[in-house]
N, C-alpha and C positions, 0 to 999 in steps of 0.2 A: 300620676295624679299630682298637679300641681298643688302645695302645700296652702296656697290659701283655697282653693277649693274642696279645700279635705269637710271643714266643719260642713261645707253643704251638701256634702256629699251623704256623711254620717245624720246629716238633720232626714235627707232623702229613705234613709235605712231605717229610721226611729220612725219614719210615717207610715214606711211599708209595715217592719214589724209589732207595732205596738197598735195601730192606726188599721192594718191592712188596704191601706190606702196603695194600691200601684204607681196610680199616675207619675208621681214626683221622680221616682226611679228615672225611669226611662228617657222623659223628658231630660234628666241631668245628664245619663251617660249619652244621651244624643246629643247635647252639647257638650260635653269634653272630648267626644269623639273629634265634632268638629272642633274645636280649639286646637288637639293637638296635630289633625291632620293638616293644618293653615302651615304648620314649619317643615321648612326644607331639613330632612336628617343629613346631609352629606357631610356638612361640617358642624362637626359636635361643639367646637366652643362655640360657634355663629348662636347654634341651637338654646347652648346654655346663654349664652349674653341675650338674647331678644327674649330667653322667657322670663329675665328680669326684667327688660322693658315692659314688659303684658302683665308684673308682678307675681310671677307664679310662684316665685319662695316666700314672699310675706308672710305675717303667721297673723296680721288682726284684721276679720273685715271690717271691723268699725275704720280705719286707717286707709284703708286698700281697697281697689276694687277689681278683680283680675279680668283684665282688657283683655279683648277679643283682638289677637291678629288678623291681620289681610291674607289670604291663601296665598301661597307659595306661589 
């Protein structure tokens, strides 16, 4: 789970739980599914340096916005 997608992750979890709202779940894990399926695993520093380019370690989304890669 890339670290700036964690708060929306957790915002996703407080709709379910508190809300019983589903939808938001699913919708998210179907997009991070896709996200992390766009990067080639073969080489793990490759991996690690482009999910800094797509910002995945950031920690603000006021700052950041974590980009979507091109599929492998």
């Amino acid at each position: 789970m890339p670290t700036l997608f964690r708060e929306g992750y957790l915002d996703c979890l407080r709709v379910l739980s508190r809300e019983g709202g589903p939808r938001p779940f699913p919708d998210a894990m179907q997009w991070i599914h896709d996200w992390t399926a766009a990067f080639d695993y073969e080489d793990l520093d490759k991996v690690i340096a482009d999910m800094h380019l797509y910002n995945a370690f950031e920690k603000s989304r006021t700052q950041h916005k974590l980009l979507r890669p091109r599929k492998a």
